[in-house]
PDB file of N, CA, C and O in Angstrom:
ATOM      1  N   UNK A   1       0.845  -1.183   0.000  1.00  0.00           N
ATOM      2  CA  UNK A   1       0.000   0.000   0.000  1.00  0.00           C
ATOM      3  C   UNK A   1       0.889   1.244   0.000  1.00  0.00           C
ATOM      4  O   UNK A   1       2.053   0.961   0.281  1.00  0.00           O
ATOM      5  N   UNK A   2       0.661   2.606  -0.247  1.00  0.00           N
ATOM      6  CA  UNK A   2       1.167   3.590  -0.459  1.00  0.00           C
ATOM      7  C   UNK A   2       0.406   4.379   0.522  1.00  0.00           C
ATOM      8  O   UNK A   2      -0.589   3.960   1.114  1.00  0.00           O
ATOM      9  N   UNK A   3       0.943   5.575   0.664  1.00  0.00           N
ATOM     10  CA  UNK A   3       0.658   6.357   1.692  1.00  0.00           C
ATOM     11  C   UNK A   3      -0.822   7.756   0.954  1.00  0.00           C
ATOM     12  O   UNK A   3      -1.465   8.564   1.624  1.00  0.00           O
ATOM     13  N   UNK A   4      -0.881   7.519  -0.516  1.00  0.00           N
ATOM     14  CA  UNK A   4      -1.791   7.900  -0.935  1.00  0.00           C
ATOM     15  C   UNK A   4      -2.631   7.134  -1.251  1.00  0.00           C
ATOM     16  O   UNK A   4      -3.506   7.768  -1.841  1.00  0.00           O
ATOM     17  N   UNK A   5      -2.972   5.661  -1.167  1.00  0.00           N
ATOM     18  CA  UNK A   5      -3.730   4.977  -1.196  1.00  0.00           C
ATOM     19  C   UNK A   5      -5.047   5.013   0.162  1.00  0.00           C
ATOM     20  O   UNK A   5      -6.276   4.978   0.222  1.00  0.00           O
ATOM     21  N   UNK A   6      -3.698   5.117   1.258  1.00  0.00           N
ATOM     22  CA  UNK A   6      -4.298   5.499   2.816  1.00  0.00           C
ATOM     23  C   UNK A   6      -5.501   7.365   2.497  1.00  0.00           C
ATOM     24  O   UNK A   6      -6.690   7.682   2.501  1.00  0.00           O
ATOM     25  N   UNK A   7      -4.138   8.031   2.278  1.00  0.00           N
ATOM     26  CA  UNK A   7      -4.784   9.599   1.778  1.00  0.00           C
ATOM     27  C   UNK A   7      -6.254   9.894   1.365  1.00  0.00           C
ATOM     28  O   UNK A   7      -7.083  10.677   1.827  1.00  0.00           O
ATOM     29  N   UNK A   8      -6.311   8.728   0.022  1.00  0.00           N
ATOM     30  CA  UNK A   8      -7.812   8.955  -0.724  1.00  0.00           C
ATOM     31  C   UNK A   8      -9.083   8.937   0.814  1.00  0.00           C
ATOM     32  O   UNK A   8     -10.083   9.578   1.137  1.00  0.00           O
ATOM     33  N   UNK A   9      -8.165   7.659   1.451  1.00  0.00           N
ATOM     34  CA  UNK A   9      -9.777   7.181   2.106  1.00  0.00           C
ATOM     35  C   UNK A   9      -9.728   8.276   3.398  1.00  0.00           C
ATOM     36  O   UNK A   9     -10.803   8.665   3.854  1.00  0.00           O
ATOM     37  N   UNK A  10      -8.632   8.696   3.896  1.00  0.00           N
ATOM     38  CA  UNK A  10      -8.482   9.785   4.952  1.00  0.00           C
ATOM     39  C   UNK A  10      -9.405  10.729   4.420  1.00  0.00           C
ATOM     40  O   UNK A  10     -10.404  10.960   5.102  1.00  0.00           O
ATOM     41  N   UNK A  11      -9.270  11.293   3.381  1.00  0.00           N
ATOM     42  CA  UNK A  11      -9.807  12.812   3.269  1.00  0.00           C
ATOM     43  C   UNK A  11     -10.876  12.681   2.100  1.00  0.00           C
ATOM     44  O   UNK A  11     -11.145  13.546   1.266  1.00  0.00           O
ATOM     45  N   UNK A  12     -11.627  10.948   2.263  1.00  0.00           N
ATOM     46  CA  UNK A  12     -12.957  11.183   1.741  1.00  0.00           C
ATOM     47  C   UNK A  12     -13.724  11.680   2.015  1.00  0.00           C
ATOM     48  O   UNK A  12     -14.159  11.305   3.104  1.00  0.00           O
ATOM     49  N   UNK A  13     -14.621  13.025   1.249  1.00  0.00           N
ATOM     50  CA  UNK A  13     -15.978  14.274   2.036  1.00  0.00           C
ATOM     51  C   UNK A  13     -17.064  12.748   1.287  1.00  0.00           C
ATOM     52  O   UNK A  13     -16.659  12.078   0.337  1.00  0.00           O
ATOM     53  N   UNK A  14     -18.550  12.478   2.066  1.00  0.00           N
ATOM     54  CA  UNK A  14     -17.729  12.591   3.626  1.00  0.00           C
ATOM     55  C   UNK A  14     -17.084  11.304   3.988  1.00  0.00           C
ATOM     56  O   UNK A  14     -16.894  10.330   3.260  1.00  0.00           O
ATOM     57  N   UNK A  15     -16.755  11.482   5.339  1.00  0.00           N
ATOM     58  CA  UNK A  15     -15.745  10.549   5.992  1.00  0.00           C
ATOM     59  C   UNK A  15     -16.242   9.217   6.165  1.00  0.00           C
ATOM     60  O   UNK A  15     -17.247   9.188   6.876  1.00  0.00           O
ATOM     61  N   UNK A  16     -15.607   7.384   5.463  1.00  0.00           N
ATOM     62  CA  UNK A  16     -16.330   6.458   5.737  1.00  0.00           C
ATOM     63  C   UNK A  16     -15.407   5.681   6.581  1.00  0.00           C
ATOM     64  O   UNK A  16     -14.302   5.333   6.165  1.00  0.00           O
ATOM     65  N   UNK A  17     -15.970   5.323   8.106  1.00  0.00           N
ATOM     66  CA  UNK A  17     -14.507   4.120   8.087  1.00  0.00           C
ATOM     67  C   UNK A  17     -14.227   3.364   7.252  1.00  0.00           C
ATOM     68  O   UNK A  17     -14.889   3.104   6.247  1.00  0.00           O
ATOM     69  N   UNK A  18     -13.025   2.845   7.632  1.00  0.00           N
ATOM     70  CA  UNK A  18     -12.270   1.594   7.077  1.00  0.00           C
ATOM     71  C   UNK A  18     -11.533   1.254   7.590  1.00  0.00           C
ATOM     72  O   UNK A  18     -10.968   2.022   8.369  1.00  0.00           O
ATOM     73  N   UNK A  19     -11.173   0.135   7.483  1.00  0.00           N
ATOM     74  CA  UNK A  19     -10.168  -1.249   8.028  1.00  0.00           C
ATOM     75  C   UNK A  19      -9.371  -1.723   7.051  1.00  0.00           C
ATOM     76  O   UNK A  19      -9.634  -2.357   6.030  1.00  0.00           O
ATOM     77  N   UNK A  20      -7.735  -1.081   7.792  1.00  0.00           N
ATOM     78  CA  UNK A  20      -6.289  -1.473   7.567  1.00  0.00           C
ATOM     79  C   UNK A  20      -5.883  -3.161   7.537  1.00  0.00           C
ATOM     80  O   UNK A  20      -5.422  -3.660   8.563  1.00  0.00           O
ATOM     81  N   UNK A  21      -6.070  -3.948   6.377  1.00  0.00           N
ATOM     82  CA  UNK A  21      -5.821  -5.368   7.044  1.00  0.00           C
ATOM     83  C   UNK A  21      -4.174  -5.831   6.999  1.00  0.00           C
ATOM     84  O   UNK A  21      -3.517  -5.469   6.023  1.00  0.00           O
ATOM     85  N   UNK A  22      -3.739  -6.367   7.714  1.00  0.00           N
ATOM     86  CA  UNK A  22      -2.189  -6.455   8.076  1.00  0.00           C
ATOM     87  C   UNK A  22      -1.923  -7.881   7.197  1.00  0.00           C
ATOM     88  O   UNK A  22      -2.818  -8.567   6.703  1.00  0.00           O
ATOM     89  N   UNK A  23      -0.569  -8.136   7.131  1.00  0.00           N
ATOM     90  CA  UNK A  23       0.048  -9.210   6.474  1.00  0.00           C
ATOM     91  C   UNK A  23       0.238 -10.713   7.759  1.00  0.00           C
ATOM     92  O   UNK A  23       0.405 -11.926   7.630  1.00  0.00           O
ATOM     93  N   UNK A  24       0.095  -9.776   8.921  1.00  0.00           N
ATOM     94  CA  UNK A  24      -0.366 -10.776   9.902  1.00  0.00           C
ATOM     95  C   UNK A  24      -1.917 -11.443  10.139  1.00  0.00           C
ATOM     96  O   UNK A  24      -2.282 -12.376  10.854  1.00  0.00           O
ATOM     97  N   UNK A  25      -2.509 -10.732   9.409  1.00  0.00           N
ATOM     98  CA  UNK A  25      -3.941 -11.162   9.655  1.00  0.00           C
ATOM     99  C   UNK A  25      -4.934 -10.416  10.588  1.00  0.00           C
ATOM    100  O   UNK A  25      -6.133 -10.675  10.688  1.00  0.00           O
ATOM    101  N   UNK A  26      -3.989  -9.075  11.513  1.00  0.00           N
ATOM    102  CA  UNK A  26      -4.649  -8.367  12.164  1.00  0.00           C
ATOM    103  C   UNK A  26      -5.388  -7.513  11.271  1.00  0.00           C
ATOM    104  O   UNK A  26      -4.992  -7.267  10.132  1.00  0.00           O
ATOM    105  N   UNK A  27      -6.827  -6.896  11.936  1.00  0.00           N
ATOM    106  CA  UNK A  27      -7.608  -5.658  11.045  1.00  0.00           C
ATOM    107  C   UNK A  27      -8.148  -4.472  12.125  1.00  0.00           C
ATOM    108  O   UNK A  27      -8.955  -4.552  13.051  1.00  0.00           O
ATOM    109  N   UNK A  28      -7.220  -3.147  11.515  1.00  0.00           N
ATOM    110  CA  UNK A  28      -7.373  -2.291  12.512  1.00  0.00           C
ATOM    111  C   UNK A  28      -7.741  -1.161  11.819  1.00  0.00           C
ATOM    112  O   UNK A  28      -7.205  -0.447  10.971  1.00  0.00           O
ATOM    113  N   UNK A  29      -9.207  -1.193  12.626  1.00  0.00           N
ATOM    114  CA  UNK A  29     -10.207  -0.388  12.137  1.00  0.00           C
ATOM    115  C   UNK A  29      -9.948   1.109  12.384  1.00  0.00           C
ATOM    116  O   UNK A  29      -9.417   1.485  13.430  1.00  0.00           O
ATOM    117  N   UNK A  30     -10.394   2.113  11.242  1.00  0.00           N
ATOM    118  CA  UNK A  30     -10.088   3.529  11.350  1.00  0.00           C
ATOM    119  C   UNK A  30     -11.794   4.393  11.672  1.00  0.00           C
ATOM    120  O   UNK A  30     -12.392   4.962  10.759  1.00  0.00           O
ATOM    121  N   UNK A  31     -12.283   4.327  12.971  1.00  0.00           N
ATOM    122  CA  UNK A  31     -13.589   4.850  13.068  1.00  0.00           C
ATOM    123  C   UNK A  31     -13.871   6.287  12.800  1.00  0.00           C
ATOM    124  O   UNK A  31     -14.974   6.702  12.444  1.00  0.00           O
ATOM    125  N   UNK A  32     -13.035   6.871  12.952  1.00  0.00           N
ATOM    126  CA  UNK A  32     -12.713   8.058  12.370  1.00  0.00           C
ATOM    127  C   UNK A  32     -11.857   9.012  11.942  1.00  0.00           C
ATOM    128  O   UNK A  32     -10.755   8.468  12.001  1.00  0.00           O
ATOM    129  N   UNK A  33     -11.696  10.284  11.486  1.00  0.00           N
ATOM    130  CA  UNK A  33     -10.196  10.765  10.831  1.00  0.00           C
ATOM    131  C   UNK A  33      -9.233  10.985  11.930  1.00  0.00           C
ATOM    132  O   UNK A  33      -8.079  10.561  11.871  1.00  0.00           O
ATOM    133  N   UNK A  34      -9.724  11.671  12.971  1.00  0.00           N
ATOM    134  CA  UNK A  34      -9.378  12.075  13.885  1.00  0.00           C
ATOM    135  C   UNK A  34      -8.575  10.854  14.455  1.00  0.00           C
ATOM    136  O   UNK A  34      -8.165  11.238  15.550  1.00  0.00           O
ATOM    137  N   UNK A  35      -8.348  10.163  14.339  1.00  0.00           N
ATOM    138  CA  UNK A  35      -8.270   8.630  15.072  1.00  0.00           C
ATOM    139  C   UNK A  35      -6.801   8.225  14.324  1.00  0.00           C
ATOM    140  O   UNK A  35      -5.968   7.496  14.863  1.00  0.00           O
ATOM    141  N   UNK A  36      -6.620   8.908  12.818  1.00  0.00           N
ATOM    142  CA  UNK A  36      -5.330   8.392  12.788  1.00  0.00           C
ATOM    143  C   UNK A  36      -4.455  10.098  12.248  1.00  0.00           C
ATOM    144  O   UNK A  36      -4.740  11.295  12.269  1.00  0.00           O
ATOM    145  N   UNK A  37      -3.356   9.269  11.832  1.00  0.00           N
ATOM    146  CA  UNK A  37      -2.174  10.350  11.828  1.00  0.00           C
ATOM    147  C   UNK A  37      -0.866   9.759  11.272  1.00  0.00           C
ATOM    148  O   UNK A  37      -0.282   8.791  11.761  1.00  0.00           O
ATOM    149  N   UNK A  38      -0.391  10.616   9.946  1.00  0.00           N
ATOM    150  CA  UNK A  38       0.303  10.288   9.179  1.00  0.00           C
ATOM    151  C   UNK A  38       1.902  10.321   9.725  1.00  0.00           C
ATOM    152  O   UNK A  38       1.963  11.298  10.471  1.00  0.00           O
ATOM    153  N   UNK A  39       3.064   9.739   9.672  1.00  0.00           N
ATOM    154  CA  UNK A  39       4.276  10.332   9.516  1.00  0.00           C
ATOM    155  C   UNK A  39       4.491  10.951   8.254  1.00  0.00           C
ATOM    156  O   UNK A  39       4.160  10.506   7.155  1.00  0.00           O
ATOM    157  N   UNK A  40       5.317  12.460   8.615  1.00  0.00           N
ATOM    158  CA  UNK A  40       5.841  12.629   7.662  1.00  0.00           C
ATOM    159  C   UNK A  40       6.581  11.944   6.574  1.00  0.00           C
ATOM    160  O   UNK A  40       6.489  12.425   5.444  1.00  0.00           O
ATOM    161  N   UNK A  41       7.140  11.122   6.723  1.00  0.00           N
ATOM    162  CA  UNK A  41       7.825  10.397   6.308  1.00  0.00           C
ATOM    163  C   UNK A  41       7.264   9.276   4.792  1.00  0.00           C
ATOM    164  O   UNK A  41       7.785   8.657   3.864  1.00  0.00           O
ATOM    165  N   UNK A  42       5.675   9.612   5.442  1.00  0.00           N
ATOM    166  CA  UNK A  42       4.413   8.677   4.230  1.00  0.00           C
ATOM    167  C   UNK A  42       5.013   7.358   5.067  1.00  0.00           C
ATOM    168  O   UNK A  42       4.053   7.361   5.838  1.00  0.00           O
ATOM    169  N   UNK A  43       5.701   6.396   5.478  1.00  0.00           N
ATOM    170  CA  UNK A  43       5.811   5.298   5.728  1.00  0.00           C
ATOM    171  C   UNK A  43       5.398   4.390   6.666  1.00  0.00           C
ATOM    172  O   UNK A  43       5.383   3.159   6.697  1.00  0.00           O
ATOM    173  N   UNK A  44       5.055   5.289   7.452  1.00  0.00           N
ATOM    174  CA  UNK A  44       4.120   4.346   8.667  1.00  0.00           C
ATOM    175  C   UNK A  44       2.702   5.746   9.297  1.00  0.00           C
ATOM    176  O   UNK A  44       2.711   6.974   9.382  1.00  0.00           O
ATOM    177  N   UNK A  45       1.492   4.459   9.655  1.00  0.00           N
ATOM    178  CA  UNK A  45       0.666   5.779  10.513  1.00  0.00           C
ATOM    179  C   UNK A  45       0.427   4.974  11.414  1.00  0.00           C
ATOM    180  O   UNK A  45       0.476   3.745  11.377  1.00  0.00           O
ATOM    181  N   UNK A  46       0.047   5.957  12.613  1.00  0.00           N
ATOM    182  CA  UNK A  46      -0.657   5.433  13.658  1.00  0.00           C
ATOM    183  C   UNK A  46      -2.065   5.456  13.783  1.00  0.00           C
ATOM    184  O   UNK A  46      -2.471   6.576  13.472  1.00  0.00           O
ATOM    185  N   UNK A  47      -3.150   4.554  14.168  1.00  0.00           N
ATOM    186  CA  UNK A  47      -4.009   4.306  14.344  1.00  0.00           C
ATOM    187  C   UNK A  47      -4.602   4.263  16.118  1.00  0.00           C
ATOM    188  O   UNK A  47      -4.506   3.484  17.066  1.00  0.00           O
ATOM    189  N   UNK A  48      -4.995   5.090  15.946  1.00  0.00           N
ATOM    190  CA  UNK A  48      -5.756   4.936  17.605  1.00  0.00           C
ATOM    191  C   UNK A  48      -7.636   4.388  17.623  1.00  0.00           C
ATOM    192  O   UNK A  48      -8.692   4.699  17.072  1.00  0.00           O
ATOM    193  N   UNK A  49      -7.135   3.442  18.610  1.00  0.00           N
ATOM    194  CA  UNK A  49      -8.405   2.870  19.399  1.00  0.00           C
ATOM    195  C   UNK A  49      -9.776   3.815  19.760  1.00  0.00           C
ATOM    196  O   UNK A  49      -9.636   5.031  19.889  1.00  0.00           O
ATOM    197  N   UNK A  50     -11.004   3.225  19.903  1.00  0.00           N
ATOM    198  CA  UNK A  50     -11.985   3.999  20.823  1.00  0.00           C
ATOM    199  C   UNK A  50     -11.131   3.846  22.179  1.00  0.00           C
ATOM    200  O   UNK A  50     -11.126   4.867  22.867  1.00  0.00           O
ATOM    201  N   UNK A  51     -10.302   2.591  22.759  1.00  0.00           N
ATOM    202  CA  UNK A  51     -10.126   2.547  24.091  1.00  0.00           C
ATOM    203  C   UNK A  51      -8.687   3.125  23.849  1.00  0.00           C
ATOM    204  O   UNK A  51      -7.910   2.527  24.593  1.00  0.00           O
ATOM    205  N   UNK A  52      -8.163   3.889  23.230  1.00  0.00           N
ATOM    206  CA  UNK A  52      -7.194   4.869  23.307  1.00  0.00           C
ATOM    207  C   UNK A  52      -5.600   3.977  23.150  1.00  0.00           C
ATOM    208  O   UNK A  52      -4.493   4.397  23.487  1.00  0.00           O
ATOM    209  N   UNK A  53      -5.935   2.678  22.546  1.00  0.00           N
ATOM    210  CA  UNK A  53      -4.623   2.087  22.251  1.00  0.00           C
ATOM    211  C   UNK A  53      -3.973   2.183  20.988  1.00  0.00           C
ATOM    212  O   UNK A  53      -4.713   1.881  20.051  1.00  0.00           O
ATOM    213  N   UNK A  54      -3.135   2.422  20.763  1.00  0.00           N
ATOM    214  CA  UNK A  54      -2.427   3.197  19.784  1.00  0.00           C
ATOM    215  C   UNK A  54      -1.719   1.948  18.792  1.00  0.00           C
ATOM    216  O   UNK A  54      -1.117   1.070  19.412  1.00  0.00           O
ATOM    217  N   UNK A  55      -1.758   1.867  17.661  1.00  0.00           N
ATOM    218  CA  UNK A  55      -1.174   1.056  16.814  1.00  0.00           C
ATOM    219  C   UNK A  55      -0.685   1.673  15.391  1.00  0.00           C
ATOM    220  O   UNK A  55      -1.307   2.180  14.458  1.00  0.00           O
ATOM    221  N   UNK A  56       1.267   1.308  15.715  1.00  0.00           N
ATOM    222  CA  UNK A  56       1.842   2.168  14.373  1.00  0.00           C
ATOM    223  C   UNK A  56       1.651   1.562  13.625  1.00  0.00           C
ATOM    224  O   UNK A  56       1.611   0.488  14.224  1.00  0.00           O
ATOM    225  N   UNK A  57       1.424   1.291  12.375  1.00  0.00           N
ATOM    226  CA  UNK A  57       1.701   0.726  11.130  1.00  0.00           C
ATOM    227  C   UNK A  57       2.427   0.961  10.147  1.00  0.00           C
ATOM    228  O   UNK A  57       2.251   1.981   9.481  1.00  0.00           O
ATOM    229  N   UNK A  58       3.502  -0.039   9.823  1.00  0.00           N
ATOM    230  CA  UNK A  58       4.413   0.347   8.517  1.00  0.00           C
ATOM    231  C   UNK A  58       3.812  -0.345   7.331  1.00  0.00           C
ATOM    232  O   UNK A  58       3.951  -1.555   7.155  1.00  0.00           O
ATOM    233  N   UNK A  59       3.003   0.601   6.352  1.00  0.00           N
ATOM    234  CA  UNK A  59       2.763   0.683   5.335  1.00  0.00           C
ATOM    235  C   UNK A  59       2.784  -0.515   4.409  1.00  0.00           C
ATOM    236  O   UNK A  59       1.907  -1.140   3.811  1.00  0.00           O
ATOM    237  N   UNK A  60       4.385  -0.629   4.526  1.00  0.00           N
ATOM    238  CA  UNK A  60       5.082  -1.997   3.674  1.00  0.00           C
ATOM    239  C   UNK A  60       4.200  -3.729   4.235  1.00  0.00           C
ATOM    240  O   UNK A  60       4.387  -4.793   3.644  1.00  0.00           O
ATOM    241  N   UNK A  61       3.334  -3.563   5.403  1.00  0.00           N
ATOM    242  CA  UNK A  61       2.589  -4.911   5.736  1.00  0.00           C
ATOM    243  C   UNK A  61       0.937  -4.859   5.234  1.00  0.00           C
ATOM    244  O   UNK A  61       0.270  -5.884   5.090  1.00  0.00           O
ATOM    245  N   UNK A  62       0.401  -3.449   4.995  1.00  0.00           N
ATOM    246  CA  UNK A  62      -0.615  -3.509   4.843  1.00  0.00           C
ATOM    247  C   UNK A  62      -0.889  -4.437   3.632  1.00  0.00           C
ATOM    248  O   UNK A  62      -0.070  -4.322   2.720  1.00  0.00           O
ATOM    249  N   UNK A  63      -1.790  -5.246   3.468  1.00  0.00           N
ATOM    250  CA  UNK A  63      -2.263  -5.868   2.374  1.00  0.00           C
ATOM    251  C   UNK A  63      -3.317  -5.606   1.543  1.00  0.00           C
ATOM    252  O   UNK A  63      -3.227  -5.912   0.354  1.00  0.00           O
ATOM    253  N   UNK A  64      -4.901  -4.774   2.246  1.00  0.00           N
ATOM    254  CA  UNK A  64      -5.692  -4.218   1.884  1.00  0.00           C
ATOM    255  C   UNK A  64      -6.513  -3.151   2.927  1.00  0.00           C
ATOM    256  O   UNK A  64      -6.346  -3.005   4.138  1.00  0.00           O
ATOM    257  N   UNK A  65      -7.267  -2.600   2.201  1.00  0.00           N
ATOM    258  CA  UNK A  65      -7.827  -1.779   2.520  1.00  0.00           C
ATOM    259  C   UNK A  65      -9.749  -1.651   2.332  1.00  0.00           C
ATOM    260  O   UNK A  65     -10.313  -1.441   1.259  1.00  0.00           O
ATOM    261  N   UNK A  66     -10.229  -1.783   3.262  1.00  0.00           N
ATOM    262  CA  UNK A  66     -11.766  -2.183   3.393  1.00  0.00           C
ATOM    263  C   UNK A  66     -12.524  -1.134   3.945  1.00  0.00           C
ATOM    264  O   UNK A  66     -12.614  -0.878   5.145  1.00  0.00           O
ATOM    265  N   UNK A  67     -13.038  -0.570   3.062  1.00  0.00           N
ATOM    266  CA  UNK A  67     -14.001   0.492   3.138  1.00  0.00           C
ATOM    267  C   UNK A  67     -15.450  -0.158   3.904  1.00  0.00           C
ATOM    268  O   UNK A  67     -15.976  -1.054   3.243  1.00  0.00           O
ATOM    269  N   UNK A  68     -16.111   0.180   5.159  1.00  0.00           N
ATOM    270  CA  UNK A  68     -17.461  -0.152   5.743  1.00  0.00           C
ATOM    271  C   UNK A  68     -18.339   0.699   5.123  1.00  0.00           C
ATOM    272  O   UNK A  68     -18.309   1.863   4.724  1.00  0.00           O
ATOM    273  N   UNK A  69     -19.421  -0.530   5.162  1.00  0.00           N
ATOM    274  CA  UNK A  69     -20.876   0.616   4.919  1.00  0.00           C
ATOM    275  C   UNK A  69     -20.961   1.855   6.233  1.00  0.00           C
ATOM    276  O   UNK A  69     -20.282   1.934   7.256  1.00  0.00           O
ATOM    277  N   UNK A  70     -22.021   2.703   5.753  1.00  0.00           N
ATOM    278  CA  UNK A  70     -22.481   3.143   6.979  1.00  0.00           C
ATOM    279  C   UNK A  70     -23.402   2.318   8.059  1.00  0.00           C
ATOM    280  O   UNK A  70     -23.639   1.115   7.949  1.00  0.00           O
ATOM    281  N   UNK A  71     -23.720   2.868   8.759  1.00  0.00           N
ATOM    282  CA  UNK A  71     -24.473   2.191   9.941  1.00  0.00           C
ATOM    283  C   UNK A  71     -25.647   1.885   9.470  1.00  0.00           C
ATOM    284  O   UNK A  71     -26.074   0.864  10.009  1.00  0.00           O
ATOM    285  N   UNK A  72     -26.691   2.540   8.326  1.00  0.00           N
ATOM    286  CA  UNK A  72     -28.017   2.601   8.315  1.00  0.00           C
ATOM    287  C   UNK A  72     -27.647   1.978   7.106  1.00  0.00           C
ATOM    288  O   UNK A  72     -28.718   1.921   6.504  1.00  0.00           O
ATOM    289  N   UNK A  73     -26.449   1.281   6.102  1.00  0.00           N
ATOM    290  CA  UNK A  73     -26.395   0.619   4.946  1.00  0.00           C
ATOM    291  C   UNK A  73     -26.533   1.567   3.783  1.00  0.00           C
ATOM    292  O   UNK A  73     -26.290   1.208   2.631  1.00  0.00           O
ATOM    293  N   UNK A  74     -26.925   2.777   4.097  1.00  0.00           N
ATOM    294  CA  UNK A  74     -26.754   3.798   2.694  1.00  0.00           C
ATOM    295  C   UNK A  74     -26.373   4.824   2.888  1.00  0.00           C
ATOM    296  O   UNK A  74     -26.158   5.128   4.062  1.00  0.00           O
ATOM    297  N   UNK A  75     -26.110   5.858   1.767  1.00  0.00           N
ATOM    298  CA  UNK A  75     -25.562   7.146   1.940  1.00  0.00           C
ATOM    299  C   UNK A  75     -26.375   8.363   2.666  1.00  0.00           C
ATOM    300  O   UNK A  75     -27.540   8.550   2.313  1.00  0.00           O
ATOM    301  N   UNK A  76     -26.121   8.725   3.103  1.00  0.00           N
ATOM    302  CA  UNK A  76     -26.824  10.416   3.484  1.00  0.00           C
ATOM    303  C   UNK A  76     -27.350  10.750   2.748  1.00  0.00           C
ATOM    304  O   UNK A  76     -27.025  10.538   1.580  1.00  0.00           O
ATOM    305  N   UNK A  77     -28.108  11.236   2.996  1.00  0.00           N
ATOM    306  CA  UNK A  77     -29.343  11.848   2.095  1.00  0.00           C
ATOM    307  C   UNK A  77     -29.233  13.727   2.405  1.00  0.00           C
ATOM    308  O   UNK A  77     -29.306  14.426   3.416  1.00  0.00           O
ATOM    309  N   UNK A  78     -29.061  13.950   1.184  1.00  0.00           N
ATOM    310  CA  UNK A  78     -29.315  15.622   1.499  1.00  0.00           C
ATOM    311  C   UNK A  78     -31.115  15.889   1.433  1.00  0.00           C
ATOM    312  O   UNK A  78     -32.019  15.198   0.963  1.00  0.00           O
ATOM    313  N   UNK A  79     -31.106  17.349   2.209  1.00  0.00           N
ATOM    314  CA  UNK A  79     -32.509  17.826   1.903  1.00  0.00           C
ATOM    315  C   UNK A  79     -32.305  19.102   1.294  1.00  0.00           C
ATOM    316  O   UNK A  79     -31.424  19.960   1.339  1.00  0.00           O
ATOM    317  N   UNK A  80     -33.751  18.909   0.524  1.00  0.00           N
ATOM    318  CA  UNK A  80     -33.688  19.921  -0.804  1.00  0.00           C
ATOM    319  C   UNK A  80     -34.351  20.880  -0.415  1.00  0.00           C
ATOM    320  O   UNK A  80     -34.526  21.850  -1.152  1.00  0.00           O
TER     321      UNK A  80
END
């Protein structure tokens, strides 16, 4: 994965989670933007927990990337 691959889904308007899946088999979910944070570097980010546990990731293990529905299964609806 690339660090603009991560980018697209960071600064999708609007914001959908998704889940980082690892080359270990771990999947660490991004519930919201706020929740992660890039190195400069593009090569690794960190991912933080609802329970505030922090997980770096180097880039080079990610294998895919899994976009969730929303909660209600569809998009937002604007009003006209």
């Amino acid at each position: 994965m690339t660090i603009d691959q991560i980018r697209t889904l960071y600064d999708a308007q609007p914001f959908q989670p998704f889940v980082i899946h690892l080359a270990d088999g771990r999947q660490i979910p991004v519930e919201h933007r706020e929740f992660m944070a890039r190195a400069p570097s593009g090569r690794t980010v960190t991912v933080y927990g609802t329970d505030d546990a922090a997980h770096i990731i180097d880039l080079l293990l990610v294998t895919d990337l899994e976009v969730r529905p929303t909660k209600n299964g569809s998009r937002r609806k604007r009003r006209g």
